[in-house]
N, C-alpha and C positions, 0 to 999 in steps of 0.2 A: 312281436309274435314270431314264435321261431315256426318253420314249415320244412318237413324234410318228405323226401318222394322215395320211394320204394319198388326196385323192380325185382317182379316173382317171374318163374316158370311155372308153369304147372303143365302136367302131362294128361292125355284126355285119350281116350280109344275108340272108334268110331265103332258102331252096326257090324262094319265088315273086320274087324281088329285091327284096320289101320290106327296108328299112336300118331298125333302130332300134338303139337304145342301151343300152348296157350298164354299168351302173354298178358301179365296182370299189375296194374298201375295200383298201387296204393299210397294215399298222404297222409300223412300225420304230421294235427295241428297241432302245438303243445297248448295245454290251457291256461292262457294267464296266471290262474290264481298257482300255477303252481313252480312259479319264479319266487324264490327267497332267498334272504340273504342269509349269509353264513361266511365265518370269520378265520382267514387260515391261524389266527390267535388273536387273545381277547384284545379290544382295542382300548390302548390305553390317550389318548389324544381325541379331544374333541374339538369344533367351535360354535361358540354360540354368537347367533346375530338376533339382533334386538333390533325392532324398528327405533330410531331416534328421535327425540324431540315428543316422546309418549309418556307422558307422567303414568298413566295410566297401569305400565309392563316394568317398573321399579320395581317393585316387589315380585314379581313371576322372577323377574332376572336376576335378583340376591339370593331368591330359595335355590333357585335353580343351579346358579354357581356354586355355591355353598354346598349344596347335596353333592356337587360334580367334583369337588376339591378334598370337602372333608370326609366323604362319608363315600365315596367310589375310589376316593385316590387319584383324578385324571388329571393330566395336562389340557388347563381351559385355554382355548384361546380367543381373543376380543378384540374388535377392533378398537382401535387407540381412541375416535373421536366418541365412540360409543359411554368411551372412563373418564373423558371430559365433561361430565353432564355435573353441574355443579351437584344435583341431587345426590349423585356418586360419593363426589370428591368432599363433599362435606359430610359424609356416614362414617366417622371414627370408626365404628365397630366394622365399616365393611369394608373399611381402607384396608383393614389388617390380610382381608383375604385377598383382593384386587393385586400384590404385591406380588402372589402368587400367580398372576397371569402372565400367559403370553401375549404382548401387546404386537398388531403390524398397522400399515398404512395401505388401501386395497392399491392406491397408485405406486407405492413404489415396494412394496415385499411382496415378495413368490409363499403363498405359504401351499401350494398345493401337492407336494410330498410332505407334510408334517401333521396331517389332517386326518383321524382315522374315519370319523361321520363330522354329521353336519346337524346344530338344533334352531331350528327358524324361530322366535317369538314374535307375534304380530300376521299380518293380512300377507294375500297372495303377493303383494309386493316386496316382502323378507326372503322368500323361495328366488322370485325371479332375479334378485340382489347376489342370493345365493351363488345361483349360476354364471353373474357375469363375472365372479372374482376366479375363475374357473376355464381359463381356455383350452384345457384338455382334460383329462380325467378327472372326473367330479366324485368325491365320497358319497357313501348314502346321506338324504337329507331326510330330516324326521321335524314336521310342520306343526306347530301347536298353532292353532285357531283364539288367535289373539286380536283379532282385527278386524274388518267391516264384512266385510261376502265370506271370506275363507274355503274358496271351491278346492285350495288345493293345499287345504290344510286340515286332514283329516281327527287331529289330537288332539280331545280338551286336555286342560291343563291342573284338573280335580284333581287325578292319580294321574301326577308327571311319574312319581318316584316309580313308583310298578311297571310304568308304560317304560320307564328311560332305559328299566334293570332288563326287562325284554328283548330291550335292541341291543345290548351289552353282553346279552345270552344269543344272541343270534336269531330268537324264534319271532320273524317279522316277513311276510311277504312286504316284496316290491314291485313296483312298476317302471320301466325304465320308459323315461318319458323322453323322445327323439329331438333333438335341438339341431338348427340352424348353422350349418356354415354361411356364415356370409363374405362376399371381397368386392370391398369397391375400388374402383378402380379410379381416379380423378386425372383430368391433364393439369401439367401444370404452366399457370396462367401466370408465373413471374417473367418480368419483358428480361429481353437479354441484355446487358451492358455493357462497356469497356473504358478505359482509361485512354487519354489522347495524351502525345507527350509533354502535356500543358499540368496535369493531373485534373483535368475535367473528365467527370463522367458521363457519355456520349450514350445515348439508346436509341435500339432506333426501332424499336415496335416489335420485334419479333419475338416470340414466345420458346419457351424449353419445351425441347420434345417428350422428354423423362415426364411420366408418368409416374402419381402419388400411390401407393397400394396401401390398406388397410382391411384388418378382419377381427368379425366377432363372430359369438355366438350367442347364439340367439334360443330362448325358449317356448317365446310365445307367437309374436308376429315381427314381419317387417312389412312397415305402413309405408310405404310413399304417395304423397299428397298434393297439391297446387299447392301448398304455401297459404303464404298473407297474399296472392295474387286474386284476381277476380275471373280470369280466365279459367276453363276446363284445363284439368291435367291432360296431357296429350305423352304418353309414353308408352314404347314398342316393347312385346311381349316375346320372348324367345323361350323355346324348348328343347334344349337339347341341338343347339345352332337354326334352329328351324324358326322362321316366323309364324307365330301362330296366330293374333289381333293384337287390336292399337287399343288402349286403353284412355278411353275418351270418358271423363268424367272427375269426379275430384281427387278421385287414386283407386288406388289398389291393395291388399293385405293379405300376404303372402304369408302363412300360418302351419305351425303343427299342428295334431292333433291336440296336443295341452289347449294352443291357443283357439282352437275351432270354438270353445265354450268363452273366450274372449271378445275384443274389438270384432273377430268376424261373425261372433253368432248375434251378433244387435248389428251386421250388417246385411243379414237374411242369408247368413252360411250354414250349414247342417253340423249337427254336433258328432266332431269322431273320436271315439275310445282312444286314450292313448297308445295302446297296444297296439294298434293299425297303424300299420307301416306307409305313408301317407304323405301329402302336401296339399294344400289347401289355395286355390285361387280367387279370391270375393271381391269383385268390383265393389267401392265405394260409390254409392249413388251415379250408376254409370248413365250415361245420356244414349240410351237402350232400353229397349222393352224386352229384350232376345237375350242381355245380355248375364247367364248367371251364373253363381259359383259353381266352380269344375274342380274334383280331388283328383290327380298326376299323384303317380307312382313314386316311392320315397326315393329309389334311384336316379331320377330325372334332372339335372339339370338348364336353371332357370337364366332368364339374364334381363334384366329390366334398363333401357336405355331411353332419354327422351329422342321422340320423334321430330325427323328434319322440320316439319311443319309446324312444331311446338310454338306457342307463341309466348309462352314464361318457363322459368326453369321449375324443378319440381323439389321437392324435398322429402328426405328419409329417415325414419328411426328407428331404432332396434329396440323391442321392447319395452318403448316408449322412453328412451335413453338417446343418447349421442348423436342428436336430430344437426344433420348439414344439409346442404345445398347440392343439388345435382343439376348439372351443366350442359349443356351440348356437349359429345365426346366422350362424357363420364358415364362407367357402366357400371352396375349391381349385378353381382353373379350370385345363384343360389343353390346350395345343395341339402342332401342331409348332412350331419355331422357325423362324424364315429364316435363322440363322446355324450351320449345321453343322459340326462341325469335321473340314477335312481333314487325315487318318492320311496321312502316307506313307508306300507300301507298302515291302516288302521284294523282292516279286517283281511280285504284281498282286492286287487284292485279292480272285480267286477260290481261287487257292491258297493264298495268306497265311491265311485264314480257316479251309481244312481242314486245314491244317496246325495250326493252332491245335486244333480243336477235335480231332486227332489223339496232339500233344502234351503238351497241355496239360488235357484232358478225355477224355485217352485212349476217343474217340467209337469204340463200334462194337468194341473191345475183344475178342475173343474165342478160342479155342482151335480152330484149323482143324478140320474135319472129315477122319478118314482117307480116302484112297482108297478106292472100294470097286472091286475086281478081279472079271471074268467068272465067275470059281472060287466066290468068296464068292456071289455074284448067285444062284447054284444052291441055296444052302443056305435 
């Protein structure tokens, strides 16, 4: 949500003709729905990701390619294990188009300048895949509801062909959904060693000062948890350098607003519009009765480190991905990102969202109340 402030003058005259001034504050909030996309030229590059290992989205994924190649003209692009699916590779007829793909590896090609949008087939889990092949600027993504919940996949796939020409015409609000800088920080725990002039390797216990760095980003949550331990997580909460509480219970999940309708809203977090600028804090069954979820400002800087008193280490994952071990010494630092990813909507993303949370989280669920009539009232 963009917010810009406005400072007026205005001049006033009193009873006796004194003039002075009047100083006047105005804001203006821009309204969601009227973020849209729009193309400095028509985009000729696209790619499409298919959840794998889904007999089910063979067919959405041939029409779809096929409409993308022969009948728009575009450069597709696939992931390589995706053209591996013997289904694939044994369609003579659809060998001939696949030839015409651009294939990469998400571990080892950059394809994020070759990319003009993005076509998800399959559940909220194709979106969030979406964004981890993505560590800086993300193309538009446009989500067909091919999968189990689909909270954040607004597009059937009846009228792909109308729906696809739309986004290729430009005429598509978006929602740009705020993701996660993360960096962890790990020590590193290799002992030191040396050669004696015998050529025996001698150690004698001490550790590297050098310290490991790593970063994603993140869309939904970052969960850190106890583990396979039996013990309560015990991990120190910072804001902004500040100690704010210890997090005594089985973790914590640190969330956008995408992720508020995720792991944290079945952890008793509140659901926030993407469009709110935000960060989310929900203890995981915390050993507290006080203890509840708190939304900090999107600007704020977080840092999650275990506590001296820890009695096991704790462990983290991003998006429900790249799950390691955190240590005594090892810290998680967290901010907003500057690369958010814009969702294309379906309609705009005020309604796309209750709709969702209607649909999909049947929000608000309930059995009307009867009438009650004048007659009754009496009784």
């Amino acid at each position: 949500m963009y917010i810009s402030m406005k400072f007026n003058q205005s001049v006033r005259q009193d009873t006796a003709g004194n003039k002075s001034e009047n100083q006047v504050w105005k804001w203006h909030i821009q309204d969601p729905a009227s973020q849209k996309l729009t193309w400095n030229k028509p985009p000729k590059s696209v790619l499409v990701i298919k959840k794998i290992r889904d007999a089910s989205l063979l067919q959405p994924f041939k029409e779809l390619c096929m409409f993308l190649t022969e009948v728009k003209d575009m450069i597709v692009y696939v992931e390589k294990k995706v053209l591996e699916d013997p289904a694939i590779t044994d369609d003579e007829n659809f060998g001939a188009i696949t030839k015409k793909f651009c294939t990469f590896r998400d571990d080892l090609d950059d394809i994020s300048n070759r990319v003009d949008f993005i076509i998800c087939l399959g559940g909220d889990g194709t979106l969030l895949y979406a964004s981890s092949l993505f560590q800086e600027s993300v193309p538009p993504v446009m989500a067909f509801h091919l999968g189990s919940l689909g909270f954040l996949t607004p597009f059937k796939f009846d009228s792909y062909q109308s729906q696809v020409n739309q986004i290729i015409e430009g005429n598509a609000a978006i929602v740009l959904r705020s993701r996660l800088k993360v960096r962890v920080l790990k020590e590193n725990r290799e002992k030191k060693s040396r050669v004696d002039e015998k050529g025996i390797i001698l150690t004698n216990g001490d550790m590297e000062s050098s310290r490991k760095s790593s970063q994603y980003q993140v869309l939904n949550e970052v969960v850190v948890d106890r583990g396979p331990s039996s013990y309560l997580s015990n991990v120190d909460l910072f804001l902004d350098g500040h100690l704010i509480t210890t997090v005594q219970g089985d973790g914590v999940i640190v969330s956008t607003p995408t992720g508020s309708t995720a792991y944290a809203v079945a952890a008793g977090a509140s659901m926030i519009h993407p469009n709110v600028p935000a960060i989310m804090i929900t203890p995981i069954c915390p050993h507290s009765l006080s203890f509840r979820p708190i939304v900090v400002p999107a600007g704020v800087e977080l840092k999650i480190m275990l506590s001296r008193d820890a009695r096991n280490t704790a462990w983290v994952s991003f998006d429900g991905r790249k799950r390691q071990e955190i240590c005594h010494g090892d810290s998680i630092t967290i901010t907003t990102s500057c690369f958010p990813v814009p969702s294309i909507c379906f309609r705009d993303p005020v309604n796309d969202w209750f709709e969702s949370l209607a649909q999909c989280l049947h929000w608000n669920v309930r059995k009307k109340q009867n009438y009650l009539s004048s007659e009754d009232e009496e009784f």
